[in-house]
N, C-alpha and C positions, 0 to 999 in steps of 0.2 A: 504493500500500500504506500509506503513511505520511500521509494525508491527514489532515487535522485534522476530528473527530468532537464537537470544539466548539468555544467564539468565544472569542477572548483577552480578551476585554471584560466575561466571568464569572468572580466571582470568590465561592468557596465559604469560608464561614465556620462552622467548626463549635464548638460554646460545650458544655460539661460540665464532667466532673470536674477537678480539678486537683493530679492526681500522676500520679504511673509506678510501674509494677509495681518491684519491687528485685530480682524472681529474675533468674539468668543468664538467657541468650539470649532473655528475652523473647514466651514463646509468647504466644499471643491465648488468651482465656479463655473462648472456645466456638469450634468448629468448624464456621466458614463453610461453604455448599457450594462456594464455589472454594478455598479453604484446599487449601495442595497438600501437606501435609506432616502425620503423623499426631500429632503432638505438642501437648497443650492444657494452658495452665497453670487451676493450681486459684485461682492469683491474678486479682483483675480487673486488664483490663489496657486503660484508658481512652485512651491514646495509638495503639492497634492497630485500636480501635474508632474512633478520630476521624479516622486518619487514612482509614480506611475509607469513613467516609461523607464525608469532605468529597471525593472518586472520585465515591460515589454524587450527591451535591450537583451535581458537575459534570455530571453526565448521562454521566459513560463508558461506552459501550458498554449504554446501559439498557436495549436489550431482552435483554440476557442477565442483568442482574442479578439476582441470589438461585439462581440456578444453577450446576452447578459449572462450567460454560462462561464467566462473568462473567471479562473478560480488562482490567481498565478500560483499561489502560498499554498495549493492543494498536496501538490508533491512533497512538502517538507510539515504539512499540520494536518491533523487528521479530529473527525467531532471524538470530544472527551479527553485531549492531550492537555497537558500542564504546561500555560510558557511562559516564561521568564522576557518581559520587553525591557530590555537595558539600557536608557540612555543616560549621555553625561549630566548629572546634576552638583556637580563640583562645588559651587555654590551660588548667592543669591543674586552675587552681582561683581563687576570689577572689585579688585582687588583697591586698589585708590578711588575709582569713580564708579560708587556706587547704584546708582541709577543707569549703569549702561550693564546689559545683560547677554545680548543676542548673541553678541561673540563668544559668548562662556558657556553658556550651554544649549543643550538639545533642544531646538525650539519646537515649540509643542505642536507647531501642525504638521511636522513632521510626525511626529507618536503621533496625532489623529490618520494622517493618509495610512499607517502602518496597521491602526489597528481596525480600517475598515477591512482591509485583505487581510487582518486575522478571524474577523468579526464572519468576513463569508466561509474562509476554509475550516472555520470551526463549527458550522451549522448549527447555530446554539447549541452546543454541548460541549464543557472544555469549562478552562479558567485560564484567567493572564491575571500576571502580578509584575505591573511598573513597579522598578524597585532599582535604586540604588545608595553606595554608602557616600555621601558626599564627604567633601573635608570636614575635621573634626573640629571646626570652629563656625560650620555654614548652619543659619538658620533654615530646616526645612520646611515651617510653616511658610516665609515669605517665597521659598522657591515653589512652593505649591502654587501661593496664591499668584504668581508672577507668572506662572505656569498656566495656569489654571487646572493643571492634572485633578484635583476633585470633582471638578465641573465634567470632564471630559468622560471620568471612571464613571458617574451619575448618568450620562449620557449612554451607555452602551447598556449598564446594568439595568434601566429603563426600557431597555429594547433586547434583554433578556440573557444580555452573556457578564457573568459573573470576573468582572476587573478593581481590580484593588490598587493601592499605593502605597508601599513599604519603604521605609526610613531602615535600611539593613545595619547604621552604628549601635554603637552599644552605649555611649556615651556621647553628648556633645558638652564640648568644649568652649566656655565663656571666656574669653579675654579682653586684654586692656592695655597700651602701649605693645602688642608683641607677646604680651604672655598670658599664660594658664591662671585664672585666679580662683574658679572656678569649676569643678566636673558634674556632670549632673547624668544621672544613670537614664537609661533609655531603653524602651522595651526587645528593641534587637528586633532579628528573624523569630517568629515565632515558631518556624521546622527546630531551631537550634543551628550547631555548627559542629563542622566535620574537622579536625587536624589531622593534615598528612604528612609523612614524611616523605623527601622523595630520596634521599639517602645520596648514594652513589647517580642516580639520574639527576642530580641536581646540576643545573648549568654553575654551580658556585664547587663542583667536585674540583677544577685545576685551578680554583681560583688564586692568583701569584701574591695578591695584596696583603696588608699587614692583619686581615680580620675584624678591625674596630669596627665592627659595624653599626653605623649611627640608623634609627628605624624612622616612625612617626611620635615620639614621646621620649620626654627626657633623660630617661633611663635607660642605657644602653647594656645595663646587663640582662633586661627583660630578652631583648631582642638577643642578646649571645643564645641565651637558653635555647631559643628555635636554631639557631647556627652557629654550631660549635661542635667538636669531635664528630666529626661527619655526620651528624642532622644538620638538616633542611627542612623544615617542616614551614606550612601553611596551615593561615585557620581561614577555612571558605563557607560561606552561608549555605544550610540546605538547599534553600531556598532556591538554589543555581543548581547544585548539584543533584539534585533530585528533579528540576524541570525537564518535560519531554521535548521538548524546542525551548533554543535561547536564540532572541533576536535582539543584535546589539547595534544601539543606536546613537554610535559616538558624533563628538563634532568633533570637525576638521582643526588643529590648530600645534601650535611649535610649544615646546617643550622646554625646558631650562635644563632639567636631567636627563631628559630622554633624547631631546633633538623635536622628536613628533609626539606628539597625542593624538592616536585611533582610535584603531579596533581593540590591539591586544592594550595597550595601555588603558584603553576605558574600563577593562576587566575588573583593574584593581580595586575597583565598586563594590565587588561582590566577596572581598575580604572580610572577615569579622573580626580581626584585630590587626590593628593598620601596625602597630610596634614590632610585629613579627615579621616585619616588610623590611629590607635593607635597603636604604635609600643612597647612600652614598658610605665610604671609609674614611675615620679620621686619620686627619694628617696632612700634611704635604707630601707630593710622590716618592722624593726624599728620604719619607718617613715610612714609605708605604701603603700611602693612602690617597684619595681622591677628592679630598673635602677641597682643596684649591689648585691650579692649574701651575704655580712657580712654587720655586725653595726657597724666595728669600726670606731673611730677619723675618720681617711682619707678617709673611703668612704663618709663620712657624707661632710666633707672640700670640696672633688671633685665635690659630687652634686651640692653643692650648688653654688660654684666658674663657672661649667659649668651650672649651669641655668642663672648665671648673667649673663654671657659672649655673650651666646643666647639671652637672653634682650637686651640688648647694640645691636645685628646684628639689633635684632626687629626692634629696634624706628630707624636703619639707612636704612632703607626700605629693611632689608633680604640682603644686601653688608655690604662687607668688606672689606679693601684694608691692608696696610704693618701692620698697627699697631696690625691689628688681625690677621694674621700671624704671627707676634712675639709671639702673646700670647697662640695662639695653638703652637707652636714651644717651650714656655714656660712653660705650660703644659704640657707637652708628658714629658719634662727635667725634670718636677716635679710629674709627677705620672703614667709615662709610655707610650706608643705607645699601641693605641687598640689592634694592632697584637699581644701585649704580655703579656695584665691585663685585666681581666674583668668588663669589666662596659655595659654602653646603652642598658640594659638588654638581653645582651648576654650568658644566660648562662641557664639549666636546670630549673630556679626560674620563668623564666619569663610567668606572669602567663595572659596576655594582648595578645600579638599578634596570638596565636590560635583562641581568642574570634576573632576579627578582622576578621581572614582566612576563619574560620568558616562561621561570618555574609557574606560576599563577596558572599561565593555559596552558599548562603540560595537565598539571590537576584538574581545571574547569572540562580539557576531553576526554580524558581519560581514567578517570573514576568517578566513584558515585558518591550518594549522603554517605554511606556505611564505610566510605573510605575503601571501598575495591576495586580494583583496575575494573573498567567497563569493558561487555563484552563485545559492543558495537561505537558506532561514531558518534558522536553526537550528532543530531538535527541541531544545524545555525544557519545564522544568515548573519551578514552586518550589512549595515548601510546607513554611512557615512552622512552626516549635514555638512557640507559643505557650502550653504546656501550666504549664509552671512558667518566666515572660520573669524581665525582670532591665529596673528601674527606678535611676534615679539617677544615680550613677557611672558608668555605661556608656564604654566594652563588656565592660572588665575589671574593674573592681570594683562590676559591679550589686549592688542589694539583692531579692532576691525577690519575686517578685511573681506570687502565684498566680493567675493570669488563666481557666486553662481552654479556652484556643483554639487552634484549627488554622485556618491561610489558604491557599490553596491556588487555583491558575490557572496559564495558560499565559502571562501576560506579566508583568512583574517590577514595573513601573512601575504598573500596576493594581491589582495585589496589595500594594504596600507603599503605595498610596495611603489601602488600604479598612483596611490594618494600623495606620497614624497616625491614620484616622480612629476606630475601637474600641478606639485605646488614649486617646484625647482629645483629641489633636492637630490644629490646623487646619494640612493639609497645604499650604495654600497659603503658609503661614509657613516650612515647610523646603526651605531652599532647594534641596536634590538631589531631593527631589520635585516641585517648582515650576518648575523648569528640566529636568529628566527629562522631562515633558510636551511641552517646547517647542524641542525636539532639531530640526533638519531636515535637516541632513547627518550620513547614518546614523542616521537616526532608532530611538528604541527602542520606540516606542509609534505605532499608525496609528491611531489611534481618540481621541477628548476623554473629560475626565471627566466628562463627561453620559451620555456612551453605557457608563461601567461598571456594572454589574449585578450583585447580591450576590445570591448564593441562601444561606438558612442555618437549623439547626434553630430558632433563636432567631427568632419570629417579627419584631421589629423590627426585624432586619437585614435582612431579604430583600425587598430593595426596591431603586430607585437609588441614585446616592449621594451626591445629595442627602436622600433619606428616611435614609439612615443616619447622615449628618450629623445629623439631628435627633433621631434615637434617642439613647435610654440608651449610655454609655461607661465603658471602665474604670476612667478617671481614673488613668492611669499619671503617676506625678510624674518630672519633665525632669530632664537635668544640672542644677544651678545655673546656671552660666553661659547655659543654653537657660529657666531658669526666669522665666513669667510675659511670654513672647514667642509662645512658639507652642502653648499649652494654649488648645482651643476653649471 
């Protein structure tokens, strides 16, 4: 029933307009003949339509297309499947300029156009659960409301398919100048959560670096305990691991530690304890570590002044109050604002949080809630927002970047290959792409980048990809730290 209806080695890119409708729930602005619902907005609604053909692009179900029978999402959902709609809700708003949002995350008529083709290939019977773990400092209430994701789950659950919206943290986190003063417990997944180890599969088995691994929280021996004497372990939400189809719905944008933020980076969502995440290695290279790009004097002063600093939150159980505020507020006076130096291994060097990215979707394919190697593949899809990305500062304080793109496939490694490559990036320079290829226990990818295949309305893209390497690009500009490394 569930047999795949295309090749994971196609990957659709659709190029148009670049905005989103503003009205609520987001209707489509003509009446498809599979359109199952009688509601048409008088707005255009260019994210409804791109997500539409980049389906058609892929060839779903094409001899029913322009029919009301056109079912594309029938091949990979079936009525009474469990799925998991993933997109990036990182947080509420810009990092500095809080009022601007579209670049930061997955705009919501994107999830509407997604979950009318889950709405038909589920024939009312089935459940979706929108869910992700944003940063541990993002208010979820205002990203709903911004969203409007309650409006939208009310909308379908009214017309009889049972959709929800889950907060996957376990905590969120209050701060104030830069730090924690604040933890407030939060109900989590309510399946619970799976820790796995991946042992000797771990993309961190040859790791060369000194091992200080800094996570998401102050504390860095919490994060040893998951990696150290050959554990690896992750802690991943049932809630994924137990869904019968995951559809991921990242937005397109540049990365500070990664280079890029997709497919496989938007994963990290579906963590349930971000401190067990290796973000970067303290130190200078020097030392062993990735936290800064040079050996001099002050990078060495910095690390180490900011590892104390983090010890001291440590032993005060993860809070802080004025006096550490003065001394981040001290700090920044004395070596800079992250927005404007490079440190916390943000930059081209950092050779830690790929491995991390990587480990993540080894586990999200290849086991289940009960932590067993799965005996089959998983049903996925991603596809991309690329409609209004987010350049620069990435992932939280992008700058806009009206691009016009939807990417869309069944493998995540392909799709954020062809996504680096039309935003100008020579993917063989980022590292979590360049080693995502070259996995072999638990592999994420069965096919090379010779065998990927773009189809797109844009005649220069729809070619290999190599011809799309040579095509016209968006010329999306890097973090600074990633700047003038890995732009083709």
């Amino acid at each position: 029933m569930h047999q795949l209806r295309t090749e994971p080695f196609i990957v659709s890119v659709w190029h148009g307009t670049a905005s989103y409708p503003a009205r609520l729930l987001y209707h489509p602005s003509r009446r498809y003949p599979e359109y199952p619902f009688g509601d048409v907005s008088a707005e255009e609604n260019a994210a409804y339509e791109g997500t539409r053909q980049t389906f058609r692009l892929l060839r779903l179900d094409e001899s029913n297309y322009g029919t009301t029978s056109w079912n594309p999402l029938g091949f990979l959902i079936g009525p009474g499947d469990r799925v998991l709609v993933k997109p990036n809700l990182i947080r509420e708003g810009h990092g500095s300029r809080p009022m601007e949002w579209e670049q930061i995350i997955t705009h919501p008529s994107i999830i509407r156009a997604v979950l009318d083709y889950v709405y038909i290939a589920l024939q009312g019977k089935g459940r979706v659960v929108i869910a992700d773990g944003p940063q541990t400092d993002s208010d979820f209430v205002e990203i709903c409301r911004r969203t409007s994701l309650p409006e939208l789950a009310l909308f379908f659950r009214e017309r009889g398919l049972d959709v929800s919206i889950l907060d996957l943290r376990r905590e969120h986190w209050l701060q104030k100048g830069g730090v924690t003063y604040r933890r407030r417990a939060l109900a989590g997944d309510p399946l619970g959560y799976t820790t796995i180890d991946l042992g000797e599969a771990s993309e961190f088995r040859d790791y060369s670096l000194n091992g200080r691994f800094y996570g998401a929280d102050y504390d860095i021996r919490e994060t040893a305990q998951y990696h150290s004497g050959g554990r690896h372990a992750y802690v991943l939400c049932r809630t994924a691991l137990e869904a019968d189809v995951i559809i991921n719905l990242p937005k397109m944008k540049t990365h500070k530690k990664a280079g890029v933020t997709l497919s496989l980076k938007n994963m990290v969502g579906v963590n349930g304890h971000r401190n067990c995440l290796p973000h970067h290695t303290l130190g200078t290279p020097a030392d062993g570590g990735d936290e800064f790009p040079g050996n001099n004097c002050m990078s060495t002063i910095q690390s180490r002044a900011i590892a104390g600093f983090k010890r001291c939150l440590t032993l005060a159980g993860g809070r802080g109050g004025l006096l550490s505020r003065l001394a981040v507020r001290s700090g920044r006076a004395a070596f800079g604002d992250t927005s404007k130096v490079i440190r916390s291994g943000n930059w081209y060097g950092n050779d830690t949080l790929w491995r991390t990215v990587v480990d993540l979707n080894k586990v999200l394919f290849h086991f289940d809630g009960e932590g067993r190697e799965r005996r089959g593949p998983r049903r996925y899809l991603t596809l991309v927002d690329g409609i209004v990305a987010g350049e620069g500062d990435g992932p939280s304080s992008s700058d806009r970047k009206e691009a016009g793109v939807i990417v869309a496939g069944l493998n995540p490694v392909a799709v954020d290959t062809v996504c680096a490559v039309i935003m100008g990036f020579d993917f063989t320079k980022v590292p979590l792409l360049r080693n995502a290829w070259a996995v072999t226990r638990y592999p994420l990818v069965c096919f090379g980048p010779r065998e990927v295949l773009c189809r797109s309305n844009r005649p220069e893209w729809s070619d290999d990809l190599a011809g799309v390497q040579n095509a016209a690009h968006l010329a999306f500009r890097p973090h600074k730290g990633w700047m003038g490394h890995i732009e083709r």
